[in-house]
C-alpha positions in Angstrom: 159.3 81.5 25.3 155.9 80.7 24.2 155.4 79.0 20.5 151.3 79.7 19.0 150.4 77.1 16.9 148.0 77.8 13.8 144.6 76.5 13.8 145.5 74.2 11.4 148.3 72.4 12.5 148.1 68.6 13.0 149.3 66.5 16.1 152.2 65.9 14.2 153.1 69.7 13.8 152.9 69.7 17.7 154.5 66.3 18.4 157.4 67.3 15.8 158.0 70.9 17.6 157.8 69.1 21.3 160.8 66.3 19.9 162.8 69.0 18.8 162.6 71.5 22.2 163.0 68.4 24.5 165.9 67.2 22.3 167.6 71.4 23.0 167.5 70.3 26.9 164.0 72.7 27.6 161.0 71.2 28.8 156.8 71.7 27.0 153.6 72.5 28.6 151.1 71.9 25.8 147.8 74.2 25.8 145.2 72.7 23.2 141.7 75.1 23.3 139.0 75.3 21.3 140.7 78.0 18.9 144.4 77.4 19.5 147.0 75.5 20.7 149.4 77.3 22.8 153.0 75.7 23.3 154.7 76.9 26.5 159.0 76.2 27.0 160.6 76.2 30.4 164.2 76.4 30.9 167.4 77.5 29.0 166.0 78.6 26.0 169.2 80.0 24.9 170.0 77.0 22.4 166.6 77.7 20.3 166.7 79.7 17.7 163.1 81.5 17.4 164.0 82.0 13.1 163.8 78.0 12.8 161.1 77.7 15.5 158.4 80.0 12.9 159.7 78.0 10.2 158.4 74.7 11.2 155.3 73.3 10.0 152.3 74.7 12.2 153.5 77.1 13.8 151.8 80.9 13.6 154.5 82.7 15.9 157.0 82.4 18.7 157.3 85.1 21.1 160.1 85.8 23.7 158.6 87.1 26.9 160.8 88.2 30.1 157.3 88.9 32.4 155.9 85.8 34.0 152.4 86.8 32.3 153.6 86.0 28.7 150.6 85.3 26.6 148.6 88.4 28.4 151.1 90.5 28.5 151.2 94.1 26.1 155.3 93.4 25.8 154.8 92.0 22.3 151.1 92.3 21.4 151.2 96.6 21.6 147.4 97.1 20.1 144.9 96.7 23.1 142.5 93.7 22.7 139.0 93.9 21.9 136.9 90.7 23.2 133.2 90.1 22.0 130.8 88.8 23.8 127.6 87.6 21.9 128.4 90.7 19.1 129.0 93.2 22.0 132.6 94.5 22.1 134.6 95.3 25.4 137.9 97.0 24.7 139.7 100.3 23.5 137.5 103.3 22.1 134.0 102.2 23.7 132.9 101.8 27.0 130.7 99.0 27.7 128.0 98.5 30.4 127.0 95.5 31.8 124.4 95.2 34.3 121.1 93.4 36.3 120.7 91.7 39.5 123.4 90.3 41.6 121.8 87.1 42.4 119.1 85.5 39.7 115.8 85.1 42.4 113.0 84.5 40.1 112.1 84.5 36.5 110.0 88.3 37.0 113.0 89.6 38.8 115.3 89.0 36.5 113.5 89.9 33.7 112.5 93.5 35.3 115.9 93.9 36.1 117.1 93.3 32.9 114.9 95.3 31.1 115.4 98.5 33.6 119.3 98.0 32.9 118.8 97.7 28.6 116.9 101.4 29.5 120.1 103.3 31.3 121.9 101.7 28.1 123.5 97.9 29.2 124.2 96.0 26.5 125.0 92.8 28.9 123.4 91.4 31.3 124.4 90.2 34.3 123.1 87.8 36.6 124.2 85.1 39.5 122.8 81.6 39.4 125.9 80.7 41.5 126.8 82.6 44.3 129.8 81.8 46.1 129.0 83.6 50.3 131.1 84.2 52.7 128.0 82.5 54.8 127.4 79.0 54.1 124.1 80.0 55.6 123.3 82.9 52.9 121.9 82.2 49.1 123.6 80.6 46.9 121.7 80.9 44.1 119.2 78.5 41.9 121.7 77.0 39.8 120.8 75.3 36.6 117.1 76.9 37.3 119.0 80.3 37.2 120.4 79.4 34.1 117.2 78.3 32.5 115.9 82.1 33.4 118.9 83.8 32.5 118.3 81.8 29.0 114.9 82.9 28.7 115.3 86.7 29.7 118.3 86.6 27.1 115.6 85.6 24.2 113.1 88.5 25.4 115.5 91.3 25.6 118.3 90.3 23.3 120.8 90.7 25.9 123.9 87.9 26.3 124.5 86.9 30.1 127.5 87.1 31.5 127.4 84.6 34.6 129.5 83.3 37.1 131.4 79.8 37.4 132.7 79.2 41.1 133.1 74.9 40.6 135.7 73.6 37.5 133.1 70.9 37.5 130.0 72.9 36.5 132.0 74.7 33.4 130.6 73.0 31.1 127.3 73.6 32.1 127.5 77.1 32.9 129.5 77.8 29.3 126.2 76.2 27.4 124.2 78.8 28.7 126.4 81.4 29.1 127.8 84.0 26.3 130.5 84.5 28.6 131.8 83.4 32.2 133.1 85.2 35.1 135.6 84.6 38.2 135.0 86.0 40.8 137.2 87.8 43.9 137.0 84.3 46.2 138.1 81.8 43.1 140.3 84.4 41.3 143.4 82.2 42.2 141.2 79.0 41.8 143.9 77.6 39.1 141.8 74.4 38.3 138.7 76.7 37.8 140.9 78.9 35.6 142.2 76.1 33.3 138.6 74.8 33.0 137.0 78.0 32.0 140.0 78.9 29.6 139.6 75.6 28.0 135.9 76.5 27.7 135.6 78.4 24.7 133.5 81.1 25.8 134.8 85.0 26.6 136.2 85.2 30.4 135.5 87.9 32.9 138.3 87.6 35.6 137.7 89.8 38.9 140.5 91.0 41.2 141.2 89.1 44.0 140.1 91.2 47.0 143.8 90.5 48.3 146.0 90.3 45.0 148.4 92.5 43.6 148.6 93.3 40.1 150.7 90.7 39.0 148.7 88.1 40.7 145.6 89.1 38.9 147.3 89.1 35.5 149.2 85.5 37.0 145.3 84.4 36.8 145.0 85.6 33.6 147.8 84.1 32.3 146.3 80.2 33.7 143.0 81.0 31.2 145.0 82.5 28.3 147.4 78.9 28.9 144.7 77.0 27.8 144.3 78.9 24.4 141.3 82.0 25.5 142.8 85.0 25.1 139.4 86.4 25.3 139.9 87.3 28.5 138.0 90.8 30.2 139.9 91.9 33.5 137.7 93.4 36.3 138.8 96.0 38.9 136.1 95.5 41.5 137.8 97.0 44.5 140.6 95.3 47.2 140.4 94.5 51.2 141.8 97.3 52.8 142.0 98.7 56.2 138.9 100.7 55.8 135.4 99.6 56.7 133.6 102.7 55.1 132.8 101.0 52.2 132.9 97.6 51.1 135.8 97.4 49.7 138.6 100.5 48.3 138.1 100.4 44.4 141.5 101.0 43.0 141.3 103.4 40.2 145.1 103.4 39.9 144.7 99.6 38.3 143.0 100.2 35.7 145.3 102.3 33.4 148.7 100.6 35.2 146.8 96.5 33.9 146.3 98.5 30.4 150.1 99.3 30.0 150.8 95.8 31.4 148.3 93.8 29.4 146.4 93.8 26.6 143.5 92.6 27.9 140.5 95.0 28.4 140.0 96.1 31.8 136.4 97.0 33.3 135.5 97.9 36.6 132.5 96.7 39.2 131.5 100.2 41.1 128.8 97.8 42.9 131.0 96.1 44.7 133.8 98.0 45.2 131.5 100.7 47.1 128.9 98.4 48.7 126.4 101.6 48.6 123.9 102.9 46.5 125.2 106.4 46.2 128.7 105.4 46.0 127.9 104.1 42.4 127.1 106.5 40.1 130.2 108.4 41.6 132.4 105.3 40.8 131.5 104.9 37.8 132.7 108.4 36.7 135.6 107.5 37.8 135.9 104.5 36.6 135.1 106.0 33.1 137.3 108.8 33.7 140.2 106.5 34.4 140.1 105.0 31.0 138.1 101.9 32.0 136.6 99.8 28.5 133.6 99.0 31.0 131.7 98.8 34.1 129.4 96.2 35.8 126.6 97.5 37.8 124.1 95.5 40.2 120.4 96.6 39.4 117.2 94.8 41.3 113.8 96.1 40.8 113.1 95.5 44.5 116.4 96.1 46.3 114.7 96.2 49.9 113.5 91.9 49.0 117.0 91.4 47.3 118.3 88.1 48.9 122.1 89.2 47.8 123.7 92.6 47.7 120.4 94.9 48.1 121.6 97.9 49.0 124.3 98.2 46.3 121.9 97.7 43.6 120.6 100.7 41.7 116.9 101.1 41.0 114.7 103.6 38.4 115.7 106.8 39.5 120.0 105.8 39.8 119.4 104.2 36.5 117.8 107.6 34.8 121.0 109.0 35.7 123.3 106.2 35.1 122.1 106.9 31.5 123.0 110.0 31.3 126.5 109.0 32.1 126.9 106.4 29.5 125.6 109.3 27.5 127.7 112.1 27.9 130.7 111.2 30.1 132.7 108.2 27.5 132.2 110.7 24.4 134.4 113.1 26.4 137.6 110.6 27.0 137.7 109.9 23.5 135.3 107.3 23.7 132.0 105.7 22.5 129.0 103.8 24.5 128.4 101.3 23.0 124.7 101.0 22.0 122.2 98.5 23.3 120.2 95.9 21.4 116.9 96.7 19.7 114.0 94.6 19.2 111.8 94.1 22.1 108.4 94.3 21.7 106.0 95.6 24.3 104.1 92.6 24.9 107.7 91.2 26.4 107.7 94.6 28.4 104.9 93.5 30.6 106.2 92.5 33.6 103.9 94.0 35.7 100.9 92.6 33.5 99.4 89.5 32.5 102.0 88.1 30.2 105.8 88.0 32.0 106.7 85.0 28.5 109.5 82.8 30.4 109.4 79.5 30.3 110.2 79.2 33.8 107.7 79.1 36.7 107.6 82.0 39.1 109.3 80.7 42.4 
């Protein structure tokens, strides 16, 4: 049983309703976030009577959940979710790209990257100041400096980053640059990094482990939405399987089978999933076919100097087609794409010219 406390109720309300469930023999695992406090009872649960749990002061709602994923899970919440990230929407009737470089390198870069991905119709952007490698040896990103130029390509091209978290420690300065953060595969059962972003207060993309099942990945989930984020986006970006052609075996199957489970949006990453160039575009029909609310894409400028992921990433000519997908292809599942921000001027287009405007120094 889990008990959702309103927005308003006071540390009495919660101290009041944790007396009176300890005194019925159960035990509380208080969640307090930024926008609710989520009360969560373990044991026999048969003595409480839900009626007189929603009449106490505080409380918004107690819901009686037999999966283990309670708070994510579609059993009592039957309308999909719809999270928004900086404005942008990610959930039922659109489909949402997000996309740029892998790995932020330099402040051009990123900025070139960003703007080819707003042309093929992104309406996030994505980029890596932290990378988590399998090689302690490989990049690992510019950290904070990546930040800085994720910040500044976000006020030329009015794009919101999505970025990604991989320390519990760094959270909170990810999240205050950020519009939203992601897990990815290698900390996706990271619990102390889960708690820590879902106490965050920003919108939370959580990838796949490369090994988890299906109820592991919404487990995850269910350690962010503890904390009181329900804005929570689930990405499919492809599991370890026996075969080496690709990178890794995108499982189409998960994302209508997390829909009926959750109601969490689910995306998909076609980039890493196929580890090719020309497996993309391919993916991502698929993807979008498959009802998918999303997809995240790697794009680089210069793919052949990309210090991470090079030859995933998609470059002018993938991207003139990858708009014609976001096009044509969502209209006929019932869907909409959702349109990209307007309002950058040419001067900020220069990237090539005299003027690249960030206020961080070309590495």
């Amino acid at each position: 049983m889990v008990i959702v406390m309103s927005p308003t109720c006071s540390l009495g309300d919660i101290d009041t309703l944790a007396d009176t469930v300890i005194e019925a023999g159960c035990q509380v695992a208080v969640s307090r976030g930024e926008r609710r406090t989520i009360i969560s009872l373990v044991g026999d649960v048969g003595a409480l009577d839900p009626a007189q749990l929603r009449a106490m002061s505080g409380v918004a709602d107690v819901v009686s959940i037999a999966t283990p994923y309670k708070l994510v899970s579609r059993l009592h919440h039957l309308r999909r979710s719809t999270v928004r990230v900086g404005g942008v929407p990610i959930g039922p009737g659109t489909v949402t790209l997000i996309a740029g470089p892998c790995a932020v390198e330099t402040p051009q870069q990123t900025l070139e990257a960003a703007l080819m991905a707003k042309a093929a119709g992104a309406t996030l952007l994505r980029g890596g100041a932290y990378k988590p490698r399998t090689s302690p040896y490989a990049f690992q990103g510019l950290g904070e400096a990546g930040l800085r130029i994720l910040a500044d390509v976000r006020e030329q091209t009015g794009l919101p980053i999505v970025t990604e978290v991989v320390d519990a420690a760094d959270v909170e300065l990810v999240a205050s640059y950020a519009d939203m953060l992601q897990v990815g595969t290698r900390n996706a059962q990271n619990f102390a990094l889960l708690q820590a972003v879902g106490a965050a207060g920003k919108p939370v993309m959580l990838k796949r482990g490369m090994s988890a099942t299906i109820e592991e990945w919404l487990m995850a989930a269910e350690y962010v939405a503890q904390r009181g984020n329900l804005d929570i986006v689930l990405c499919e970006r492809g599991i370890r399987t026996f075969e080496t052609a690709t990178r890794n075996t995108l499982d189409v199957s998960a994302v209508p089978l997390a829909q009926r489970l959750s109601h969490l949006p689910v995306i998909v990453d076609p980039s890493h999933s196929g580890g090719h160039r020309d497996l993309v575009l391919p993916l991502t029909r698929a993807a979008i076919a498959a009802g998918a609310d999303g997809v995240i894409i790697d794009v680089h400028p210069h793919p052949e100097q990309a210090l991470c992921d090079g030859p995933q990433a998609l470059v002018d000519g993938d991207l003139d087609e990858l708009a014609q997908v976001m096009e044509h292809l969502p209209p006929l599942v019932g869907r909409r794409r959702v349109p990209s921000p307007k309002g950058v001027s040419a001067a900020k287009e220069m990237v090539g010219g005299v003027q690249v405007r960030l206020g961080v120094a070309l590495r």
